[in-house]
GUKOLVO-124133 format. One record per residue (C-alpha): residue in one letter; x, y, z. Coordinates in steps of 0.05 Angstrom, whole numbers, plus 32768, in hexadecimal, padded with zeros to 4 digits. Example, Ala and Ser with C-alpha at 12.3 -4.5 7.8 and 13.67 -1.06 7.14 Angstrom:
BEGIN
A80F67FA6809CS81117FEB808F
//
This chain:
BEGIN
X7F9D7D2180A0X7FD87D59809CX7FB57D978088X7FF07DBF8064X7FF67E098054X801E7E108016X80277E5A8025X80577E617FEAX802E7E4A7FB8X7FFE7E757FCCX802A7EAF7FCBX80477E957F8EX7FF47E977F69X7FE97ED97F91X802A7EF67F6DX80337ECB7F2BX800D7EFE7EFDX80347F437F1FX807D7F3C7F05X80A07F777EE0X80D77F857EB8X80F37FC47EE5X81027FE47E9AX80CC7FD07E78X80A980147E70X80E580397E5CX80DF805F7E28X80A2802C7E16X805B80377E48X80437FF57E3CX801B7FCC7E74X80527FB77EA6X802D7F6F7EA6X80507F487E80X80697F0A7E8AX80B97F137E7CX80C47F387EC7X80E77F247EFEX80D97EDB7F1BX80A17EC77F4BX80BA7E817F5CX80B97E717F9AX80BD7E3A7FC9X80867E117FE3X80877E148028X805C7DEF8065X804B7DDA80AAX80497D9E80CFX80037DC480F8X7FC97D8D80F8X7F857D8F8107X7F967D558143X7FC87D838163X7F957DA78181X7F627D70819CX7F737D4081D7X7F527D0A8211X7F4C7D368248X7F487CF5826BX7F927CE3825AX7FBA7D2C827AX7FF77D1C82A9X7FF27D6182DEX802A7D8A82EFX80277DAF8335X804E7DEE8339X80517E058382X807E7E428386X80BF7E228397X80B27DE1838AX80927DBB8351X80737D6D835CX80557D40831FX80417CEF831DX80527CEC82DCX807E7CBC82C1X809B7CE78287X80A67D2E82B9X80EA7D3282D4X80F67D678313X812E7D81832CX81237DBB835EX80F57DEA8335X81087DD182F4X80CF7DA282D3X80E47D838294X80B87D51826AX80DD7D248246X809C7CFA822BX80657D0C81F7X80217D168220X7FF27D478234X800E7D638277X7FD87D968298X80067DCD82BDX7FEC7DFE82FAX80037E25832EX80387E4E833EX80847E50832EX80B97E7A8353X80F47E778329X80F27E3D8304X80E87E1482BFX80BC7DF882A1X80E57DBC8267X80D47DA0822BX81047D658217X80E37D3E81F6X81047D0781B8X80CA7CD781ACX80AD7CFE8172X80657D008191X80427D3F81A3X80477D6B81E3X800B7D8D81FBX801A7DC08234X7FCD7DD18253X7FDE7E13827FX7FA77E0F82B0X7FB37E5982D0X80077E5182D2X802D7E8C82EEX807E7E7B82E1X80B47E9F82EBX81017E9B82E2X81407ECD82F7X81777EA282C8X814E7E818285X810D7E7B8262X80D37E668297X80B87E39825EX80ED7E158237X80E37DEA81FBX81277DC081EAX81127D8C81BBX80CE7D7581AAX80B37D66816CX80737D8A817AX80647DB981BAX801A7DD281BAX800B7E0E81F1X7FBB7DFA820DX7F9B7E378228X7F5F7E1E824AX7F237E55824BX7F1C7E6E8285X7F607E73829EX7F9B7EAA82A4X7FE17E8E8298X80257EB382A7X806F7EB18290X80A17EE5829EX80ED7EE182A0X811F7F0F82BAX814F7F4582A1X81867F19829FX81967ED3828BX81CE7E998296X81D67E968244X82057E5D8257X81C27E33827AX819E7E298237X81A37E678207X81687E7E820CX81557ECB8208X81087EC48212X80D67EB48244X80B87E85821CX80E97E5981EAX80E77E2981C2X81187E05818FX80E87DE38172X809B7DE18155X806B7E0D817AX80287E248180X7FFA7E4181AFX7FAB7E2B81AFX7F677E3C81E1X7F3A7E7181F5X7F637E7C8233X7F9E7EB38241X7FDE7EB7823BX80127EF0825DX805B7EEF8248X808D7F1B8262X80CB7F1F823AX80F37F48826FX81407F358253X812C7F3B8207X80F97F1681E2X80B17EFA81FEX80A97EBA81C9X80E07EA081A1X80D17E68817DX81137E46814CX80E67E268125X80957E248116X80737E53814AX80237E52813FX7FF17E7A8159X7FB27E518154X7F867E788180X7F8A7E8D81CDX7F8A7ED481EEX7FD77EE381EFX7FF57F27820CX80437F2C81FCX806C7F65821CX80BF7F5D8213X80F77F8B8210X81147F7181CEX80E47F46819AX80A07F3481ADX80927EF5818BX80C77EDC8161X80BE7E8F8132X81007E85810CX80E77E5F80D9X80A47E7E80DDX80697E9C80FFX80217E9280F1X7FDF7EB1810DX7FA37E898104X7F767EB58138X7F777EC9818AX7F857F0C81A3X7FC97F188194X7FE97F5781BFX80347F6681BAX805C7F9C81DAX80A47FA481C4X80CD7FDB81E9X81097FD681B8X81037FAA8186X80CE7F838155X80867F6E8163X807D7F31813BX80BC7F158115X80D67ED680F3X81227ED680D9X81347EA180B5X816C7EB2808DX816F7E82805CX81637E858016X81177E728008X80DB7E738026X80E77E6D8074X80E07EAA80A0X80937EC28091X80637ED580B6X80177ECA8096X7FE47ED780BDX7F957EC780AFX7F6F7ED180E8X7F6A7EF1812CX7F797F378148X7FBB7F4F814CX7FD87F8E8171X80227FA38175X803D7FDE8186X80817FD78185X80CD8009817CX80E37FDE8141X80B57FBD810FX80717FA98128X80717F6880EDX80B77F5980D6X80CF7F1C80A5X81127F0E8086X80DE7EE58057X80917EF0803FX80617F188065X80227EFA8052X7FDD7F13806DX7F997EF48057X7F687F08808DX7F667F2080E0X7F677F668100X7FA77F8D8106X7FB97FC9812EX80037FD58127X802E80108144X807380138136X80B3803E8147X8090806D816BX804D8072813DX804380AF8104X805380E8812EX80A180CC813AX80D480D38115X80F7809880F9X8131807B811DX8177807880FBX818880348117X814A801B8124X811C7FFC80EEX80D4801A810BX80A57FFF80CEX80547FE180D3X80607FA580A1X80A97F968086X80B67F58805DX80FD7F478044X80D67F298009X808C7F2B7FF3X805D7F568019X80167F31800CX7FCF7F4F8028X7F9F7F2C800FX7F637F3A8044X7F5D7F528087X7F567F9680AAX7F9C7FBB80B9X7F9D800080DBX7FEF801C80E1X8010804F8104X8060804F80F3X808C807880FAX80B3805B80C2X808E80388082X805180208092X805C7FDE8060X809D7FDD804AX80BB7F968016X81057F8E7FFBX80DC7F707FCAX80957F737FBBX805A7F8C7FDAX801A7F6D7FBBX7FD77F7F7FDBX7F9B7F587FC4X7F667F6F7FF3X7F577F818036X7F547FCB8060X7F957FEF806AX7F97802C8091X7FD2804A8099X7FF8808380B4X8045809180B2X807780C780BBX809980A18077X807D80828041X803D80578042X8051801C800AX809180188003X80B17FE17FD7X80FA7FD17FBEX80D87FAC7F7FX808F7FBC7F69X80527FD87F8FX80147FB17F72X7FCD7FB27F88X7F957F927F6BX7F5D7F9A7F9DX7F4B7FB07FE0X7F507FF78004X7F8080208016X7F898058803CX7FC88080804AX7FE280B9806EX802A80C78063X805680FF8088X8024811E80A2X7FF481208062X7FF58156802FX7FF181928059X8038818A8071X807981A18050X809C8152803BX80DA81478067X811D81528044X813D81118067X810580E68071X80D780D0802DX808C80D68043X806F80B38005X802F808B7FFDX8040805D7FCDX808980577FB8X80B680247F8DX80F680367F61X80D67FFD7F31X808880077F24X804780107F4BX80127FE67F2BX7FD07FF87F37X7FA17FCA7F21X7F647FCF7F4EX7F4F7FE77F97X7F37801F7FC0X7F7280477FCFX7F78808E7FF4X7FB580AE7FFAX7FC780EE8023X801081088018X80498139802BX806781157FF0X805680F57FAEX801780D07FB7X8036809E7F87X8077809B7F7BX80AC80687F4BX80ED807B7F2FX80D480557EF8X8091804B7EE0X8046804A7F00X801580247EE8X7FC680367EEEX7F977FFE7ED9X7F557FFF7F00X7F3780147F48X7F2E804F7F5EX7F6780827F80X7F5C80C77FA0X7FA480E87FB4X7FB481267FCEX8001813D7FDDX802A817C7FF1X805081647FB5X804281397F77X8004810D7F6BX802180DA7F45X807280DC7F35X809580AB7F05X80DE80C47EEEX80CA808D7EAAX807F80877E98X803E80867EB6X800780617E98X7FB5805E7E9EX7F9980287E80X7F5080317EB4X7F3880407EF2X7F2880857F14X7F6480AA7F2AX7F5480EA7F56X7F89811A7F63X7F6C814B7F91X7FAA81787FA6X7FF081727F8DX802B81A67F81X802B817F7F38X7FF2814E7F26X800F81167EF5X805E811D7EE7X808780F17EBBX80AF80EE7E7AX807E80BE7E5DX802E80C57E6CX8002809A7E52X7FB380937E4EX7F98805C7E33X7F57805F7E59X7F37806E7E9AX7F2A80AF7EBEX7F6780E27EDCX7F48811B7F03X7F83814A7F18X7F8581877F49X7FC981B07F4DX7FE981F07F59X802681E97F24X801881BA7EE6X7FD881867EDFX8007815C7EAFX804881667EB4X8069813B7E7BX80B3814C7E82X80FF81227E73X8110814F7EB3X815181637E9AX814881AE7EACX813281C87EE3X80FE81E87EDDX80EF81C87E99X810781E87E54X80E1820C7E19X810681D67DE8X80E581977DD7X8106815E7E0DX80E981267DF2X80B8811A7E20X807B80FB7E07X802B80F87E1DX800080CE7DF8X7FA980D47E03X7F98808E7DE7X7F4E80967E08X7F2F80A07E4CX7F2480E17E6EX7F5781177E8CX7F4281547EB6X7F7A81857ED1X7F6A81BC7F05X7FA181E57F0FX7FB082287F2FX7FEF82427F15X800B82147EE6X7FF381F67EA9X7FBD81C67EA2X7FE381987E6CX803281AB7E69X805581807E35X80A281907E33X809E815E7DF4X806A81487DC4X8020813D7DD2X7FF8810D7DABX7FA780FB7DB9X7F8680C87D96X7F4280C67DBFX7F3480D27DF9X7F1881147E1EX7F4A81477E3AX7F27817E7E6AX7F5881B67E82X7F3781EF7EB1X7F71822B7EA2X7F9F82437ED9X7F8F82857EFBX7FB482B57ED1X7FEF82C17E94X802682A77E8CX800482697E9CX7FE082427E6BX7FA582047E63X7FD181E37E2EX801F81F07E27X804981C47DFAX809881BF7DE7X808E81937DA6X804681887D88X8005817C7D9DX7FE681597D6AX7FA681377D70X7F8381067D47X7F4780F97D6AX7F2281017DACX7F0F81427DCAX7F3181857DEDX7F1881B97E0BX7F3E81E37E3AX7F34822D7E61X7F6B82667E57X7F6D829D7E86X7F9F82CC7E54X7FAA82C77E0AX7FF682D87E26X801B829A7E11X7FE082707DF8X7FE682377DD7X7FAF82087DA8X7FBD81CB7D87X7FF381B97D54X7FDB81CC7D04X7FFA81847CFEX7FC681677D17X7F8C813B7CEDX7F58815B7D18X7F39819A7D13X7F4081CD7D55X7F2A820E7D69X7F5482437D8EX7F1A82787DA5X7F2F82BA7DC4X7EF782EA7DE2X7EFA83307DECX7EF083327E39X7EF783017E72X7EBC82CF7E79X7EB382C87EC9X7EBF82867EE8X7E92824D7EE7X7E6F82717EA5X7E5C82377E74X7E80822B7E35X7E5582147DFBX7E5D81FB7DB3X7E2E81DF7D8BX7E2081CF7D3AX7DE281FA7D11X7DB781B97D23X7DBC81C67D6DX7DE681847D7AX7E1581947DB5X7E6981857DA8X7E7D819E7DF1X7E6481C87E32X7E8E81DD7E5FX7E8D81FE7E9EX7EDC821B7EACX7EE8821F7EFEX7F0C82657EF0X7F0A82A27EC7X7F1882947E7AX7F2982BD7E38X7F3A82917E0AX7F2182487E02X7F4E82107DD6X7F1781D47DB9X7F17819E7D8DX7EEF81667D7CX7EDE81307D45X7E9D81547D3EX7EC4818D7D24X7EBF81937CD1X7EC781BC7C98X7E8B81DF7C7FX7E5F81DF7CBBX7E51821C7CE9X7E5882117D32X7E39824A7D64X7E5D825B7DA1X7E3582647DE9X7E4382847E22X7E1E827F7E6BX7DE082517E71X7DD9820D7E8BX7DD881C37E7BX7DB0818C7E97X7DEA81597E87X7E1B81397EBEX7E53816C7ED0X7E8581427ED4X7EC281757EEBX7EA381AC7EBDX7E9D81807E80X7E5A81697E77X7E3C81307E5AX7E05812D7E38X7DC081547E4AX7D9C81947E2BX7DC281D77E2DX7D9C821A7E30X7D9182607E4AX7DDF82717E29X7DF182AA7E04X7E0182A67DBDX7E4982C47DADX7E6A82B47D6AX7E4F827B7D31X7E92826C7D0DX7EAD82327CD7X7EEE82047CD1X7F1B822A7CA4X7F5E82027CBFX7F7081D47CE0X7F8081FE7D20X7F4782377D0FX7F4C827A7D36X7F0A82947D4EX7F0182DC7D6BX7EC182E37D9BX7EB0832B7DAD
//
């Protein structure tokens, strides 16, 4: 029975639910899932691989004798001519020995299957390819265990003999099977160059060639083996179909494969699809090059989709490490990367719904970003959806980066840059998941935040949230129009010199819990607003290390707020308390730097009830940042007991 591998439709169901409109967000943070974006569609594509091509009568092999100069056969269906074998029957044909300087022939029109069985070949040729398939139907490489096979060509060859450029070629269906191994030397430019299927069903195979490694036109796939590939100047593993569909891929599911290659070590004019083996790719040089100006030095580069489904990958590029004209989807699997450019880099969207990732991108966050090369982690002028995974980013750029819109829906994300966390010139939205930003110049940056749910933990030395139309350099005291909207979930800002919340437009929070720890000193500020900050429900609380500039929340607001100034510094890490005359807690929190002033609100916040303010003490809750939940506070210091006058009420603690 014909297995088939409808690799399309399985990129089409791997894709199907990831489409977006590139301007869907504008002016609009909505979920970028929706299901009028750009077209999945593609076409179903398969193989003519069976189970039966790998299984034969060992009682029914013709042999093939290769003696150095000469080459001798009793088969019926093996033509010789000097040292030029060619089998013009279908058959299993058992080859050993050594050739100087001759070829091995496929010619085969019957439409049956030609098994090749190297039993320890060595072949070599000074004008062609040493192993030549012309026409064949089916050609299937046998590589006994046990034995050691050879094929090398030379530097230069008679192009006008048979065209080909490899040692080993093919122009038609091709695979490679056993437990044995395989040595290819592509000395005039590629190694394997398949025009049409080429298959890796198993076998030990070690590729070295001055141009292309292994090259399947239509396309390549790796079902297991050992597969090592050396290209001096060009690609590792590459199919190049150019026509419009779904030829030229390369999927992989099995096996190990190692490239280390000047161009691209996996390269496709088509899909890249990856659902399981062991990768160890180098490219262009690996991270500590610099990217070549005329030649393409990325880990994974797909013309089209980028899938990763499962598998372990571990990159070194000198260029992107995955890199997709189109779309790079990554379902699962281990991705370790590091680049001298950007880690995900995708002309359409970046989408990930499972798996882990971990990338290093020009040199990781402790390096000044390159002014002529982009050292991103994740990149895409469309969107970046997030949906799930495990992913680790270390950047001399943005740790995320879109000229449009990011999207944040689940797993879990720890990023640390020389420059921005997370950088959308539209909108950024959470809608779950735990985002850790654990150095950036600014944390979140955008002209549209949203947080709808989930957790944002940010550490920066400029602005925590930076909510900005970018129209000004610098920003502008005037309101831009920028907006941030606190639907629910849980924001905590760290910064050093900038301000923990910076809204160049309005501010609105519904629910939610917004944490700022206050910069180190004036004119810096926890809380700094263009328009309004009104909020509605949820809670603030937020550290100011000067009254200089200091901002609470808008008197438009429907919830009540407290702007509390004392009369000298509390030190850092001193507990901030309030609680109502019953003893029932409404926040603690421990500021990571000096503080003077303190901006709170909360639903628990009323008319006609007296609230006492602590300092010092402790709390037997879960310090989660400095904001604690829940437990028992003591051992404080009473300071001021105080009532809702306003809606923004001004306390003075002595």
């Amino acid at each position: 029975m014909n297995r088939k591998f409808l690799y399309g439709v399985m990129t089409l169901l791997l894709m199907a639910f990831a489409a977006c409109n590139p301007d869907e967000v504008i002016d609009d943070p909505v979920d970028p899932n929706n299901p009028n974006g750009t077209d999945t569609t593609e076409f179903a594509t398969s193989t003519s691989e069976e189970d039966a091509d790998y299984t034969w009568n060992t009682a029914h092999e013709n042999t093939i004798y290769l003696n150095g100069s000469s080459i001798s056969s009793t088969s019926t269906t093996v033509t010789i001519a000097g040292t030029t074998a060619t089998i013009t029957g279908c058959g299993n044909y058992r080859i050993t020995g050594t050739l100087d300087n001759g070829q091995i022939r496929v010619n085969n029109t019957d439409g049956g299957i030609v098994r090749l069985i190297m039993d320890n070949v060595t072949a070599t040729s000074s004008t062609t390819a040493p192993l030549f398939i012309a026409q064949g139907k089916k050609t299937v490489v046998i590589l006994p265990a046990g034995t050691s096979s050879t094929f090398s060509d030379a530097a230069a060859h008679d192009t006008l003999l048979d065209g080909s450029n490899s040692a080993i070629y093919s122009s038609d269906f091709l695979s490679f099977y056993g437990d044995g191994n395989l040595t290819v030397h592509g000395n005039y430019a590629d190694g394997i160059n398949g025009k049409d299927e080429l298959i890796i069903k198993s076998g030990n195979i070690t590729v070295t060639a001055v141009d292309d490694g292994i090259r399947g036109k239509d396309f390549v796939l790796v079902h297991g083996g050992v597969v090592n590939v050396t290209a001096t100047n060009g690609d590792g593993i590459t199919s190049n179909d150019a026509t419009v569909g779904a030829l030229g891929f390369i999927n992989v599911d099995g096996g190990s494969v190692t490239v280390n290659s000047k161009g691209d070590a996996l390269s496709a004019t088509g899909n890249i699809n990856i659902y399981n083996g062991t990768f160890n790719l180098t490219s262009g040089g690996g991270s500590t090059a610099t990217p070549s100006t005329t030649v393409s030095g990325k880990a994974i580069k797909g013309d089209d989709y980028v899938n990763i489904a499962g598998g372990t990958l571990v990159i070194s590029a000198s260029d992107d490490a995955i890199n997709s004209n189109n779309i790079i989807n990554i379902s699962g699997g281990s991705i370790t990367a590091t680049t001298k450019s950007d880690g995900l880099c995708a002309t359409n969207n970046v989408i990930t719904s499972g798996g882990t990732i971990n990338i290093t991108s020009g040199g990781g966050s402790s390096v000044t970003a390159s002014t002529t090369v982009s050292s991103k982690g994740i990149k895409s002028p469309t969107a970046v959806h997030l949906y799930d995974g495990n992913i680790t980013l270390n950047c001399a750029d943005d740790c995320i980066h879109s000229d449009n819109a990011v999207y944040i829906a689940g797993g879990t994300i720890t990023a640390q840059s020389n420059d921005d966390g997370i950088h959308a010139e539209d909108s950024i939205v959470f809608n779950g998941g735990t985002t850790t930003i654990t150095k950036s110049y600014e944390g979140v940056e955008a002209k549209y935040v949203v947080m709808n749910n989930g957790s944002a933990y940010v550490t920066a030395t400029n602005d925590g949230f930076n909510v900005t139309a970018g129209t000004v350099s610098g920003g502008t005291e005037s309101n831009d129009g920028s907006q941030l909207t606190i639907n629910g979930g849980y924001i905590n800002t760290n910064v050093t010199s900038g301000d923990g919340i910076d809204g160049n437009g309005n501010i609105t929070l519904t629910n939610g819990v917004v944490v700022a720890h206050g910069p180190n000193g004036a004119p810096e500020v926890p809380l700094d607003y263009n328009g309004t900050f009104n909020i509605s429900g949820g809670l603030v609380v937020a550290s100011a290390p000067s009254t200089q500039m200091l901002e609470g929340l808008s008197t438009t607001s429907t919830q009540k707020s407290v702007k509390i100034t004392f009369s000298a510094s509390n030190a850092a890490n001193t507990v901030f308390h309030v609680q109502d005359a019953s003893g029932n807690s409404l926040v603690t929190f421990k500021p990571g730097r000096a503080y003077i002033a303190m901006i709170f609100s909360s639903p628990l916040l009323v008319s006609g009830t007296t609230y006492s303010i602590y300092t010092g003490g402790s709390c037997t809750g879960t310090n989660d940042n400095g904001y604690y939940n829940g437990g028992t506070y003591s051992g404080g210091t009473l300071r001021k007991t105080f009532t809702c006058t306003s809606t923004v009420t001004s306390v003075t603690v002595n």
